[in-house]
Biopython code that builds the backbone (N, CA, C, O; Angstrom):
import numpy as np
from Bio.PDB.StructureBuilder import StructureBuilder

atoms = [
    (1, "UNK", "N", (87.665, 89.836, 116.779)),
    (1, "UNK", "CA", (86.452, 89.444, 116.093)),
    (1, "UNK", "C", (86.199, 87.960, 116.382)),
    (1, "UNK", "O", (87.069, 87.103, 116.231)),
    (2, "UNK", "N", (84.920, 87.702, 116.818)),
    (2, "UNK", "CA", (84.904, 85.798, 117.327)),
    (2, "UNK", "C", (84.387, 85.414, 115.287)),
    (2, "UNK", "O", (83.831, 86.057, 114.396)),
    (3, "UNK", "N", (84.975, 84.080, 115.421)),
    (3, "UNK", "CA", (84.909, 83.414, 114.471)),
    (3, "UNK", "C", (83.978, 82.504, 114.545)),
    (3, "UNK", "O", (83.857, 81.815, 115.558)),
    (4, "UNK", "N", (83.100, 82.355, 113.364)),
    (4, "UNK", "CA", (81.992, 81.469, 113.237)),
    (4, "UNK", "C", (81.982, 80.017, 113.727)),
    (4, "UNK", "O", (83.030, 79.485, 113.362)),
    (5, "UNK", "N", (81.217, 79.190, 114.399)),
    (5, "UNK", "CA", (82.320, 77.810, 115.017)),
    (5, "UNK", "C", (81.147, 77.030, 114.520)),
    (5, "UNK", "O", (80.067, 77.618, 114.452)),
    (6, "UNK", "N", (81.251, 75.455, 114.074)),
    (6, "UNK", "CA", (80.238, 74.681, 113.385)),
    (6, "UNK", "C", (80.370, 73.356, 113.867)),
    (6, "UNK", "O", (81.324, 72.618, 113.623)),
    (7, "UNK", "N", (79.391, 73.080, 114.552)),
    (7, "UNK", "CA", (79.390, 71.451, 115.202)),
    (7, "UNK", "C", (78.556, 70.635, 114.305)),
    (7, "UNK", "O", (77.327, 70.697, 114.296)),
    (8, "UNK", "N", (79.414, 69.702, 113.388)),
    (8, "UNK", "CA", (78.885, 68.615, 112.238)),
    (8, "UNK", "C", (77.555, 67.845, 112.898)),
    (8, "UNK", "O", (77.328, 67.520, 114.063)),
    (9, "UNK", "N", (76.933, 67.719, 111.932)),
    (9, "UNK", "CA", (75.919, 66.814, 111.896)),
    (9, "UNK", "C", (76.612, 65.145, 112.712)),
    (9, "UNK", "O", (77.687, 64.602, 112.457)),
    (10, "UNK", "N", (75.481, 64.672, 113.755)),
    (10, "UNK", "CA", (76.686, 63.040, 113.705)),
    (10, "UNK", "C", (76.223, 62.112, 112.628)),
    (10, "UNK", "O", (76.636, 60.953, 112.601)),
    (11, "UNK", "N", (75.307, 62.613, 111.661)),
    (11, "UNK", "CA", (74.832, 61.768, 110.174)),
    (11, "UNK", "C", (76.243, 62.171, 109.182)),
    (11, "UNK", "O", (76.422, 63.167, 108.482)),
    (12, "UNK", "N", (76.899, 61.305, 109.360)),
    (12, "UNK", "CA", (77.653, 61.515, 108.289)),
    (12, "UNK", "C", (77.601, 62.160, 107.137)),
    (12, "UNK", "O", (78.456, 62.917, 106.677)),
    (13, "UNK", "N", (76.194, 61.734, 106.496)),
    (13, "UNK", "CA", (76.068, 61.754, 105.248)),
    (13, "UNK", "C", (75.366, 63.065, 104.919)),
    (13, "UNK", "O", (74.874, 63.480, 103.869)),
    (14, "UNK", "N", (75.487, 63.677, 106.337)),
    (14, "UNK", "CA", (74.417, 64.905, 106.379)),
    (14, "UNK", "C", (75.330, 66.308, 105.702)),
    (14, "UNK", "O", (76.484, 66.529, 106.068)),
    (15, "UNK", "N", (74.717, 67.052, 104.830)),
    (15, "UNK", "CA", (75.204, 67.894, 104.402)),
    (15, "UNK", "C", (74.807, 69.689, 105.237)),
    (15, "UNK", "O", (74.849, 70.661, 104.482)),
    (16, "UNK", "N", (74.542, 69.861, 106.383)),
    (16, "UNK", "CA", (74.018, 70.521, 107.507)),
    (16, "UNK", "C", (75.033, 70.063, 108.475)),
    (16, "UNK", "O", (75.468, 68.919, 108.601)),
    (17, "UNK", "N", (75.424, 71.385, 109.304)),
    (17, "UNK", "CA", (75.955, 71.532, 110.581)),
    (17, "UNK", "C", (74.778, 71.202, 111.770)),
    (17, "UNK", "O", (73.639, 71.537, 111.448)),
    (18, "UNK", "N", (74.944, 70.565, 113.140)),
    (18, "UNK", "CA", (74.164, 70.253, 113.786)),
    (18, "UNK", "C", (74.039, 71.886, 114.572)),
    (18, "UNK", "O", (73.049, 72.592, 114.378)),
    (19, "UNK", "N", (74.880, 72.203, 115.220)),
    (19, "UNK", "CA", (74.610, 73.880, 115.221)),
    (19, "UNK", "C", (75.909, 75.072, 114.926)),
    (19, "UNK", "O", (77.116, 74.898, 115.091)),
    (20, "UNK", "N", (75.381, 75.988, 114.566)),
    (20, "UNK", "CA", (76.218, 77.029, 114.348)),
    (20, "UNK", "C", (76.525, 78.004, 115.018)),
    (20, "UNK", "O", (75.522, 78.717, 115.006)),
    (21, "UNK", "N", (77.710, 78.738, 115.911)),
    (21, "UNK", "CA", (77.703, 79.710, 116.828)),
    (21, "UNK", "C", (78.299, 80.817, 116.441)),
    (21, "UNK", "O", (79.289, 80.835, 115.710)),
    (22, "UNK", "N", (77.831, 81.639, 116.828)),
    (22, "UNK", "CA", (78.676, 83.198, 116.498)),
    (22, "UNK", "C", (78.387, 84.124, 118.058)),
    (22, "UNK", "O", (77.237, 84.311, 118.456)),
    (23, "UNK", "N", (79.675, 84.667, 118.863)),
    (23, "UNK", "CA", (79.486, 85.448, 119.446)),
    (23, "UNK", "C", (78.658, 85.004, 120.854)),
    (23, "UNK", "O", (78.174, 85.747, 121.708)),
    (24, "UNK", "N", (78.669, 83.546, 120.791)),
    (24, "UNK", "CA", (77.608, 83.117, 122.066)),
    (24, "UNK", "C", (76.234, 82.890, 121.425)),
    (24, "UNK", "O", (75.454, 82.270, 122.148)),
    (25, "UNK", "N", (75.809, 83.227, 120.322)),
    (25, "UNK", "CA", (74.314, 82.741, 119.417)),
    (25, "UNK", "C", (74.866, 81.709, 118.644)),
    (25, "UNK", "O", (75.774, 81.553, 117.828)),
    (26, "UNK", "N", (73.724, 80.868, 119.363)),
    (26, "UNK", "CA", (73.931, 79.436, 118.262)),
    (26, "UNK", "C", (71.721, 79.212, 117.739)),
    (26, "UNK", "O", (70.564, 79.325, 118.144)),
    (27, "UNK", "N", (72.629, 78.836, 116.579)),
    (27, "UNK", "CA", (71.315, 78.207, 115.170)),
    (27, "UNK", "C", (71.846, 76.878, 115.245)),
    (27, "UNK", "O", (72.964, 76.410, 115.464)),
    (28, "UNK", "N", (70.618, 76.373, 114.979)),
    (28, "UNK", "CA", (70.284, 75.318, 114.738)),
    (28, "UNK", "C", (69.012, 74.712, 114.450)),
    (28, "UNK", "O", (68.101, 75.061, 115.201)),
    (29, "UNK", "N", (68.664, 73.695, 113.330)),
    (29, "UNK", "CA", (68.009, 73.191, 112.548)),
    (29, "UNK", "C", (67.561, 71.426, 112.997)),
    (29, "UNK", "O", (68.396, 70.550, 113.221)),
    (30, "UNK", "N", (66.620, 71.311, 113.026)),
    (30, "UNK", "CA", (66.335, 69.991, 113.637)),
    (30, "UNK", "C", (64.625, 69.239, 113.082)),
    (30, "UNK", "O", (63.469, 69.653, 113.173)),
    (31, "UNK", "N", (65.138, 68.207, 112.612)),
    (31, "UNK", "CA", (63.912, 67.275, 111.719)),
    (31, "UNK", "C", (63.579, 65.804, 113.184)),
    (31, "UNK", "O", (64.372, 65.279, 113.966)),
    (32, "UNK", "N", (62.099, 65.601, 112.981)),
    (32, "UNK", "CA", (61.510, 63.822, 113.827)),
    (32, "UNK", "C", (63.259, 62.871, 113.590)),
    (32, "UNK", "O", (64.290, 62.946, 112.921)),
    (33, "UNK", "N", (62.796, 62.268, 114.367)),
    (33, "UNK", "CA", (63.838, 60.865, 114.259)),
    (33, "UNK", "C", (63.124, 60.056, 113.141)),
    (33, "UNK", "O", (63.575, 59.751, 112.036)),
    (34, "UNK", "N", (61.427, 59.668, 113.891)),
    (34, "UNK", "CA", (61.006, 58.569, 112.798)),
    (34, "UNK", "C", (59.506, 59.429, 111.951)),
    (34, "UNK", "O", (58.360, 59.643, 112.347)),
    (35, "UNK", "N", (60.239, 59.745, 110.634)),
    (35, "UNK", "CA", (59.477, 60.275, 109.843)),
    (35, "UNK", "C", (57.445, 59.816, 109.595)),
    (35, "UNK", "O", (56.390, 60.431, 109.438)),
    (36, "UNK", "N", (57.909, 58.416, 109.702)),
    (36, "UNK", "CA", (56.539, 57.956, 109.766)),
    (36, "UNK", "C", (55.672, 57.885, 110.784)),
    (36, "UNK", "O", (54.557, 57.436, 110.515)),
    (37, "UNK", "N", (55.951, 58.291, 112.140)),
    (37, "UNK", "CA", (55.454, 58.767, 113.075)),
    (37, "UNK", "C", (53.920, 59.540, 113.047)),
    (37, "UNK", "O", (53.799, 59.907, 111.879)),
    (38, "UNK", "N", (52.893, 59.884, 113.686)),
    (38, "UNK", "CA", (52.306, 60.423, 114.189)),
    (38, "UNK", "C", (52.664, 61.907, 114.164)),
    (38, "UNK", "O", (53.847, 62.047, 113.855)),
    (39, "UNK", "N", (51.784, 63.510, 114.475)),
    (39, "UNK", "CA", (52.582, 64.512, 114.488)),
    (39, "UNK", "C", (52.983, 64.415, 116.117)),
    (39, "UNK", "O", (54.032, 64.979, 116.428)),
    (40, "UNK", "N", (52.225, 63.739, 117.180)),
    (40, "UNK", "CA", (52.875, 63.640, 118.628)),
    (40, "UNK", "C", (54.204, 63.223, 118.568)),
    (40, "UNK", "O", (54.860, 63.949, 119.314)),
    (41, "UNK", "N", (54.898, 62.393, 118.026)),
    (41, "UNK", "CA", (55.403, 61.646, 118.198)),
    (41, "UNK", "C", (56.556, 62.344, 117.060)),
    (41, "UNK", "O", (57.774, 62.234, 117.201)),
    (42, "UNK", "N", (56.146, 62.789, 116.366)),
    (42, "UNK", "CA", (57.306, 63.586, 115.541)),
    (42, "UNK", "C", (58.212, 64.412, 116.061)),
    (42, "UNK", "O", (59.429, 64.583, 115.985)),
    (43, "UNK", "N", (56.872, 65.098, 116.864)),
    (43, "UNK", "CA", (56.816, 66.327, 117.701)),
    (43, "UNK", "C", (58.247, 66.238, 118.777)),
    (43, "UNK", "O", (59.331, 66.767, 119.022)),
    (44, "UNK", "N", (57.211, 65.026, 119.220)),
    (44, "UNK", "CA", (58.212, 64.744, 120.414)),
    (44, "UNK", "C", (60.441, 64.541, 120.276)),
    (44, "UNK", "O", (61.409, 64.890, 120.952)),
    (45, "UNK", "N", (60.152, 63.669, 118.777)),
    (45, "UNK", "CA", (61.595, 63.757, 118.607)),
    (45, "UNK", "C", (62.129, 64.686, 117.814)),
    (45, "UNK", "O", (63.316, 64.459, 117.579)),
    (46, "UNK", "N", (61.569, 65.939, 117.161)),
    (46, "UNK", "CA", (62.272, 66.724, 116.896)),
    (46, "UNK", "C", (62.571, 67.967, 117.961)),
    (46, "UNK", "O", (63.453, 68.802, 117.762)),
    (47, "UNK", "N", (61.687, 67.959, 119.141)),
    (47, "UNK", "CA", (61.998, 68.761, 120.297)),
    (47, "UNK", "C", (63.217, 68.183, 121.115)),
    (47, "UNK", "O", (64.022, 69.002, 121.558)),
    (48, "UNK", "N", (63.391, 67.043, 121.316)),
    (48, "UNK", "CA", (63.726, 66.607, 122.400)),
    (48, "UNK", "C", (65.607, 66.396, 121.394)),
    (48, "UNK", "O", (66.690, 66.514, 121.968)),
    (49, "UNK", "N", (65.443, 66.111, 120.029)),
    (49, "UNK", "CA", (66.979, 66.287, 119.199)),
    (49, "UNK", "C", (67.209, 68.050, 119.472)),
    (49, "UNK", "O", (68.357, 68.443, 119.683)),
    (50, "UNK", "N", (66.369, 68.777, 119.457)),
    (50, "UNK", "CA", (66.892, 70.095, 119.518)),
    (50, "UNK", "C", (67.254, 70.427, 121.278)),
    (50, "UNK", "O", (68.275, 71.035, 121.601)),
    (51, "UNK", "N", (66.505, 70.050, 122.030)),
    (51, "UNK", "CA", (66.908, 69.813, 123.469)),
    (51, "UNK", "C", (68.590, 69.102, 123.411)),
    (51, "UNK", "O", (69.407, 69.853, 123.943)),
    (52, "UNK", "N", (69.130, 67.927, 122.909)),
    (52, "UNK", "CA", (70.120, 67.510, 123.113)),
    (52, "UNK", "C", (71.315, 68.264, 122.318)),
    (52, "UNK", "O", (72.479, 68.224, 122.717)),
    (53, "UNK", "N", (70.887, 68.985, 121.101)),
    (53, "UNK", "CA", (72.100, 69.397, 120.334)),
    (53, "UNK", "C", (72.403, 70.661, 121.134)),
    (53, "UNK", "O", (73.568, 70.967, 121.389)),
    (54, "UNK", "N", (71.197, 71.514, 121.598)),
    (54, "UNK", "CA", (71.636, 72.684, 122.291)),
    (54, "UNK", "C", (72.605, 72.313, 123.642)),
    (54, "UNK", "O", (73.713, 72.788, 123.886)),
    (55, "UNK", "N", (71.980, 71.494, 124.301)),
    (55, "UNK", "CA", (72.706, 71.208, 125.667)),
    (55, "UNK", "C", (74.555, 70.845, 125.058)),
    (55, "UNK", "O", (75.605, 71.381, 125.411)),
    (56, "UNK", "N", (74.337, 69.906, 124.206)),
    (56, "UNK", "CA", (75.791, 69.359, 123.623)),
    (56, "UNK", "C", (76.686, 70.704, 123.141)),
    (56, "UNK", "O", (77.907, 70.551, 123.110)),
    (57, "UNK", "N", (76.179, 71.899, 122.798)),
    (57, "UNK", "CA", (76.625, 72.761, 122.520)),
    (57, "UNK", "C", (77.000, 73.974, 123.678)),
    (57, "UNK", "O", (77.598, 74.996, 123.343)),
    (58, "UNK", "N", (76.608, 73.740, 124.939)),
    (58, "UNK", "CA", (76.571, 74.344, 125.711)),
    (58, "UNK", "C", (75.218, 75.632, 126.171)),
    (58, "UNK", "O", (75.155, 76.740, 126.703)),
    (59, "UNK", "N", (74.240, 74.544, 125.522)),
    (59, "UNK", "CA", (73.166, 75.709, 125.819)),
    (59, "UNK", "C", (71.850, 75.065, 126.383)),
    (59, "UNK", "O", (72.324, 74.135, 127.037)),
    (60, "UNK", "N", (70.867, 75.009, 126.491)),
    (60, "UNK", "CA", (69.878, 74.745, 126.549)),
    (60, "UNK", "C", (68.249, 75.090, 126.171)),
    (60, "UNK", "O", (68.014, 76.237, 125.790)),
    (61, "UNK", "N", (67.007, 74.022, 126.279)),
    (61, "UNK", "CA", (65.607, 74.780, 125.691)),
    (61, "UNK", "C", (65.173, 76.192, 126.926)),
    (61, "UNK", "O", (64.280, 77.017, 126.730)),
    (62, "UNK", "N", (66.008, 76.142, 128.055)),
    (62, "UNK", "CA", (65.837, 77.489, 127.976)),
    (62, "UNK", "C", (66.505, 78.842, 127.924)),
    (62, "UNK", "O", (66.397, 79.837, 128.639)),
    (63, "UNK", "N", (67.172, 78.592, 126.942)),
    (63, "UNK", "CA", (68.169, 79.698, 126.390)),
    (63, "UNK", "C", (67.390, 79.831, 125.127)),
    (63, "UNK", "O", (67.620, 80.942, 124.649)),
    (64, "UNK", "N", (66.724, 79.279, 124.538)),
    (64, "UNK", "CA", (66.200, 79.592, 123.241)),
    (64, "UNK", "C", (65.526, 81.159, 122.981)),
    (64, "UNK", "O", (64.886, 81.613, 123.929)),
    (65, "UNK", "N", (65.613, 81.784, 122.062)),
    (65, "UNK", "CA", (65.258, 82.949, 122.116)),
    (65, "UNK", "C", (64.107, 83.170, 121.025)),
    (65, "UNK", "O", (63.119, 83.876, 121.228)),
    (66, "UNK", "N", (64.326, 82.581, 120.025)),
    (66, "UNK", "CA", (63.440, 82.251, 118.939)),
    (66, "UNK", "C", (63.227, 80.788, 118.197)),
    (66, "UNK", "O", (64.182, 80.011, 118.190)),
    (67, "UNK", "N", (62.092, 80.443, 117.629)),
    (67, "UNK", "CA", (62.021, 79.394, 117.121)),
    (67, "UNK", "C", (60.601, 79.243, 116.173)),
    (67, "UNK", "O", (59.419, 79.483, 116.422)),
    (68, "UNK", "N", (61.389, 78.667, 114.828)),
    (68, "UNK", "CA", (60.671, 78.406, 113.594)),
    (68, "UNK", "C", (59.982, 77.052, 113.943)),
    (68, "UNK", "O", (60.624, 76.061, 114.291)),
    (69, "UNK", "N", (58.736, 77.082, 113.835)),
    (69, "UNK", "CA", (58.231, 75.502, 113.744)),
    (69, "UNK", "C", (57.562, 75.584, 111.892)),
    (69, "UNK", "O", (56.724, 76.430, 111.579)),
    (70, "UNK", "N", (57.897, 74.978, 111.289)),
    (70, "UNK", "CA", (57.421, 74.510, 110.002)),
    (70, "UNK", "C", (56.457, 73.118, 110.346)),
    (70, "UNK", "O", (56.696, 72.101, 110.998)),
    (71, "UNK", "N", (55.279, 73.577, 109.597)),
    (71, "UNK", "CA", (54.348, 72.392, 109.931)),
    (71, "UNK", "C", (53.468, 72.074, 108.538)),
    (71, "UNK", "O", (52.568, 72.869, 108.269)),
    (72, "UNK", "N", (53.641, 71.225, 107.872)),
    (72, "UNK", "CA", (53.019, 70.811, 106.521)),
    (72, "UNK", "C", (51.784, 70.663, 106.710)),
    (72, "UNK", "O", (51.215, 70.745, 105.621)),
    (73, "UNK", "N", (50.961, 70.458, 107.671)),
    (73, "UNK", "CA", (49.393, 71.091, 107.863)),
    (73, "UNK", "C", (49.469, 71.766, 109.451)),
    (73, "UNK", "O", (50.103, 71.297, 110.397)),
    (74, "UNK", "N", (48.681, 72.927, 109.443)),
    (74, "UNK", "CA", (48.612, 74.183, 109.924)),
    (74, "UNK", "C", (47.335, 73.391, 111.067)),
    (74, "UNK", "O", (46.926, 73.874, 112.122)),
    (75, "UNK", "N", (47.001, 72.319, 110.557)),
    (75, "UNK", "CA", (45.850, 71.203, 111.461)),
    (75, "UNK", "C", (46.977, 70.637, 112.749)),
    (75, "UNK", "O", (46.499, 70.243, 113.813)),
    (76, "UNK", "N", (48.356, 70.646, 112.543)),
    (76, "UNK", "CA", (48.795, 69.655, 113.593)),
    (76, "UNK", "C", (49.402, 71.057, 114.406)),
    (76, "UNK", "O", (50.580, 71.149, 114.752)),
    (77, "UNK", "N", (48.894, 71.581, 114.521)),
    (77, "UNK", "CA", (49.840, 73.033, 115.380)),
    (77, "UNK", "C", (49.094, 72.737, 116.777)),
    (77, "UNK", "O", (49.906, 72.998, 117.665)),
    (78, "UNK", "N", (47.908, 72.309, 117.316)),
    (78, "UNK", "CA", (47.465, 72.276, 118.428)),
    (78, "UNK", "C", (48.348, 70.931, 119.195)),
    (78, "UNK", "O", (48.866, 71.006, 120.309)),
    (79, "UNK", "N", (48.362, 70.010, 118.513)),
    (79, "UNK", "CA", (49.376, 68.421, 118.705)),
    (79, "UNK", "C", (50.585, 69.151, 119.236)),
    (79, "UNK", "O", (50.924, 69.123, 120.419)),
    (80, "UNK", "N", (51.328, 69.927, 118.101)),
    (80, "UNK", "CA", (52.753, 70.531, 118.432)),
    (80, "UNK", "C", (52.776, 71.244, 119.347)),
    (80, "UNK", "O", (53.764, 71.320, 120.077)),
    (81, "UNK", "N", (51.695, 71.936, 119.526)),
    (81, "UNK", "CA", (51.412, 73.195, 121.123)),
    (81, "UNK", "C", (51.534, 72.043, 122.077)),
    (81, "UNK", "O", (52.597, 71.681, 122.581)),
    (82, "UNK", "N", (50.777, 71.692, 122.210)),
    (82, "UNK", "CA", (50.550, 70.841, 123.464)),
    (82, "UNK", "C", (52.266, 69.587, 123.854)),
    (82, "UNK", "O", (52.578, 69.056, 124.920)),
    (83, "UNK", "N", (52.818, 69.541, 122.797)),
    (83, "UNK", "CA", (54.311, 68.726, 123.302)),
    (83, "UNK", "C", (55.235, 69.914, 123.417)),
    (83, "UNK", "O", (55.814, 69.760, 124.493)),
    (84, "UNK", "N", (55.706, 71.140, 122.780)),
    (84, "UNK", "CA", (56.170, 72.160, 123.367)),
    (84, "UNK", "C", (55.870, 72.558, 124.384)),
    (84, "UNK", "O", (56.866, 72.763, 125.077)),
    (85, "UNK", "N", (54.669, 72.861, 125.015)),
    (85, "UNK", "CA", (54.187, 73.158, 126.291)),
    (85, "UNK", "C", (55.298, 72.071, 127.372)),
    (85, "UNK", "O", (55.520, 72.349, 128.550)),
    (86, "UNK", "N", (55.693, 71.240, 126.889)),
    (86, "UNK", "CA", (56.221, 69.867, 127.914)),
    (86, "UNK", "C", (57.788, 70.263, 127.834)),
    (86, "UNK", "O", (58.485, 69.929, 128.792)),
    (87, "UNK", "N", (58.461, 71.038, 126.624)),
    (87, "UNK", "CA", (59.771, 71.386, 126.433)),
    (87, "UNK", "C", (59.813, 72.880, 126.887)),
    (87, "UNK", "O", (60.911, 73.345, 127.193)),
    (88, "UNK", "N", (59.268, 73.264, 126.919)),
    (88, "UNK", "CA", (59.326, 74.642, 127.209)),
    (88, "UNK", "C", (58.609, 75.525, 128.401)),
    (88, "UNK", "O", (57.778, 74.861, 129.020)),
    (89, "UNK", "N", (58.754, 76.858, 128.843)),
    (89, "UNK", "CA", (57.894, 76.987, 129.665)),
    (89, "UNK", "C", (58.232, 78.834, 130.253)),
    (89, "UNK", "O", (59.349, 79.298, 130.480)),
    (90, "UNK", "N", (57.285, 79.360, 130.341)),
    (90, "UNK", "CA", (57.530, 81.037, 130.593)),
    (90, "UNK", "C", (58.433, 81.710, 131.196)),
    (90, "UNK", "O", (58.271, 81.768, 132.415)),
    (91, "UNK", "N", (59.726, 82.477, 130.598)),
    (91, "UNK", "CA", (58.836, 83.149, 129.532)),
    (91, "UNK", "C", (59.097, 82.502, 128.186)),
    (91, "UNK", "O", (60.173, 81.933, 128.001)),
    (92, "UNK", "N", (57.907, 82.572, 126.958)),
    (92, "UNK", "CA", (58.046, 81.664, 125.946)),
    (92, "UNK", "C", (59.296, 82.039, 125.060)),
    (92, "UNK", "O", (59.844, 83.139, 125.134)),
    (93, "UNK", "N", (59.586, 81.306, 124.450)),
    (93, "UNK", "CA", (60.495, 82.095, 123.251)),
    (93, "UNK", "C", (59.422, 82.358, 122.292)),
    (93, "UNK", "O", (58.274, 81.949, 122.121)),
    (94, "UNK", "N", (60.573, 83.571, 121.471)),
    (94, "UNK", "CA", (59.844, 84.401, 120.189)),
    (94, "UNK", "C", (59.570, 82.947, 119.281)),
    (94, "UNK", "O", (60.431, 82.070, 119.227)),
    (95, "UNK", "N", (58.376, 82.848, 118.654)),
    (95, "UNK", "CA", (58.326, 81.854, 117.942)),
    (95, "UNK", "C", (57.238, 82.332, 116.857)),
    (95, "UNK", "O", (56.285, 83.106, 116.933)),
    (96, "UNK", "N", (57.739, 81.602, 115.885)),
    (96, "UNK", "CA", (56.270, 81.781, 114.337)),
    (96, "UNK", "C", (56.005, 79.967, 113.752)),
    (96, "UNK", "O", (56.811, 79.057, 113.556)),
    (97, "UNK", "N", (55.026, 80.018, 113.666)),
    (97, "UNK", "CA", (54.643, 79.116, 112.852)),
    (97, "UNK", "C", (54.191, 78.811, 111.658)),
    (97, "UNK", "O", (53.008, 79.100, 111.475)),
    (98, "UNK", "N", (54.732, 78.337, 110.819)),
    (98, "UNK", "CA", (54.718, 78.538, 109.211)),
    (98, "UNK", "C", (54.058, 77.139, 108.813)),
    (98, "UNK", "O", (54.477, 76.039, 109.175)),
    (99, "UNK", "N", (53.068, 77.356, 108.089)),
    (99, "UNK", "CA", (52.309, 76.343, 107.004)),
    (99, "UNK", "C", (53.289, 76.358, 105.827)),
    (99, "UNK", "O", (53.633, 77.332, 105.158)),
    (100, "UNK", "N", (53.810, 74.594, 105.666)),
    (100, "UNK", "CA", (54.304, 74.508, 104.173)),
    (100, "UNK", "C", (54.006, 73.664, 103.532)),
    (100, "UNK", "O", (53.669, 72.639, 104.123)),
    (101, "UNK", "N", (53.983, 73.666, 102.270)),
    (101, "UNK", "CA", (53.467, 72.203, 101.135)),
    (101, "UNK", "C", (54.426, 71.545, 101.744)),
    (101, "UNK", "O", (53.910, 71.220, 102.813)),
    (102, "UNK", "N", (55.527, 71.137, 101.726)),
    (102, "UNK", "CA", (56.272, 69.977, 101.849)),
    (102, "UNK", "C", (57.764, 70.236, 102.546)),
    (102, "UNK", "O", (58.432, 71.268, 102.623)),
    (103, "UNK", "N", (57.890, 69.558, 102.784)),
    (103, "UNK", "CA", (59.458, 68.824, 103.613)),
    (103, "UNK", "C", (60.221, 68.258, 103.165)),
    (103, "UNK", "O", (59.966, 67.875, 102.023)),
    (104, "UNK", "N", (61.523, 67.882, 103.729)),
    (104, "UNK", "CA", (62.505, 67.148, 103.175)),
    (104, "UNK", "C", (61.778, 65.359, 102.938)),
    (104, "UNK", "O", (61.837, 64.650, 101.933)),
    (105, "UNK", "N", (61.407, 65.194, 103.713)),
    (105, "UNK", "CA", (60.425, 63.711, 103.047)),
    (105, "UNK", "C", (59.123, 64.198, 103.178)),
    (105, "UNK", "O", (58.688, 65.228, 103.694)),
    (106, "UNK", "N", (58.397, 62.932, 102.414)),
    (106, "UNK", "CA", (56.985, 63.182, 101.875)),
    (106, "UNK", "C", (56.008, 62.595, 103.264)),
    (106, "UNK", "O", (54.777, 62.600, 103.263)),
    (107, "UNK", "N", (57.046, 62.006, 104.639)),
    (107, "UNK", "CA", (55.954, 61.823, 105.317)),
    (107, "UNK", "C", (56.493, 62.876, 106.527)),
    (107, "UNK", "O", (55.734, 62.696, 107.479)),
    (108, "UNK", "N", (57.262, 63.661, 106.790)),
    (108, "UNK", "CA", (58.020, 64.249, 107.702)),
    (108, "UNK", "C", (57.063, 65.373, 107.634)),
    (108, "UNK", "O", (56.957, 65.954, 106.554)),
    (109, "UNK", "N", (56.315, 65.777, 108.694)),
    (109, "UNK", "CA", (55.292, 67.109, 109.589)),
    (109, "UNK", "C", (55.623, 67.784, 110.059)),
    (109, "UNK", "O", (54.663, 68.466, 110.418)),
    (110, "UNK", "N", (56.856, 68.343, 110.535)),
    (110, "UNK", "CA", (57.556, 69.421, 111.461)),
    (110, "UNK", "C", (58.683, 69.170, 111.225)),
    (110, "UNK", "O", (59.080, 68.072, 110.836)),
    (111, "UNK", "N", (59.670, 70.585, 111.514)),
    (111, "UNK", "CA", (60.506, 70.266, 111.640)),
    (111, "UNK", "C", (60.863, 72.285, 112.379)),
    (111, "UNK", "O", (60.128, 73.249, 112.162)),
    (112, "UNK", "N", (62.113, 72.289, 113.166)),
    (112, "UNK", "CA", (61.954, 73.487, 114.038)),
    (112, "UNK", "C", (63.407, 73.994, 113.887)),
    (112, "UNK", "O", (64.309, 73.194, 114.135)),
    (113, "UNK", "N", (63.703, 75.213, 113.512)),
    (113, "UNK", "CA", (64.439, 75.896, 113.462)),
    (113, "UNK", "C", (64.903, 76.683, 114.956)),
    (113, "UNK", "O", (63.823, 77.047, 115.420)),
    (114, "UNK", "N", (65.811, 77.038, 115.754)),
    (114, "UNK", "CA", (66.019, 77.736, 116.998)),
    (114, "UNK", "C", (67.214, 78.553, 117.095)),
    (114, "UNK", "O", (68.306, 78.379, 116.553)),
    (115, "UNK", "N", (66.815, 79.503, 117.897)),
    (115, "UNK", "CA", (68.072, 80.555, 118.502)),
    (115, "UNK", "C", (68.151, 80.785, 119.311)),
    (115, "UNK", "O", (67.349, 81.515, 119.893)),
    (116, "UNK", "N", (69.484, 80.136, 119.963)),
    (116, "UNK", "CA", (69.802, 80.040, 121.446)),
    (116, "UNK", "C", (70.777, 80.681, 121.893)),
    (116, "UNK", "O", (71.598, 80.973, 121.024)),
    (117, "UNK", "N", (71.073, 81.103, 123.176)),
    (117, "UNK", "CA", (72.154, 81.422, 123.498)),
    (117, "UNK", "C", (73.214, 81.000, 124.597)),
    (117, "UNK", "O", (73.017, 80.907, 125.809)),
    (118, "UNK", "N", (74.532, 80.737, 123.808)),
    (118, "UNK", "CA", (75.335, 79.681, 124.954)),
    (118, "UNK", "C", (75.161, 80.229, 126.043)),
    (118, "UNK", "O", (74.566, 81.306, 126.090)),
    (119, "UNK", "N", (75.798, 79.415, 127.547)),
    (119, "UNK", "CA", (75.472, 79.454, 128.958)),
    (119, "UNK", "C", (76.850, 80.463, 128.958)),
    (119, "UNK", "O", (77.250, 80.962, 130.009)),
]
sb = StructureBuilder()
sb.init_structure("model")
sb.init_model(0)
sb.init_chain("A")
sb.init_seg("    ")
for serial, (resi, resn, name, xyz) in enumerate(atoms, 1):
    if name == "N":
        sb.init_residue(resn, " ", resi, " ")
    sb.init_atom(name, np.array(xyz, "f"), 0.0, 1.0, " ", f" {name:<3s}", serial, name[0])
structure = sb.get_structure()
């Protein structure tokens, strides 16, 4: 039976695993660097942290199989299309996009959930 394996957050203070693997599927959860950002620019560093934790884990954005984008207005989804389009590329991963009141901070716009699979 493979055993669940958990690569820590490098935020110390972070109470979240940076990703989680089972069986060759790894999850992982990923927020902007700079909250006060723009949604481009949010965009850009919460793709590009989920680009590095997968690779660090042995995987990559194109191993992704699915992916949650949470977006606190359903207005910045064309912004977020258009910088995914730059991380990603056919065939797409399974993906949904969810409208939510709020986030872990009050200025933070995205943030993307993924399921990848190691190399």
């Amino acid at each position: 039976m493979a055993d669940l394996i958990y690569t820590p957050d490098s935020d110390a203070d972070s109470i979240s695993s940076d990703v989680a693997e089972f069986n060759g599927i790894l999850v992982t959860t990923q927020i902007p660097a700079d909250i006060e950002a723009d949604i481009t620019a949010q965009s850009e560093s919460t793709l590009q942290a989920l680009k590095d934790a997968l690779e660090k884990a042995g995987s990559g954005m194109d191993r992704v199989m699915h992916l949650t984008i949470y977006l606190t207005d359903m207005a910045d989804r064309p912004a977020f299309n258009e910088v995914y389009q730059r991380f990603f590329q056919k065939p797409w991963p399974v993906r949904a996009a969810v409208g939510v009141a709020a986030l872990a901070f009050p200025t933070m716009r995205v943030e993307v959930t993924a399921m990848a699979a190691k190399r």
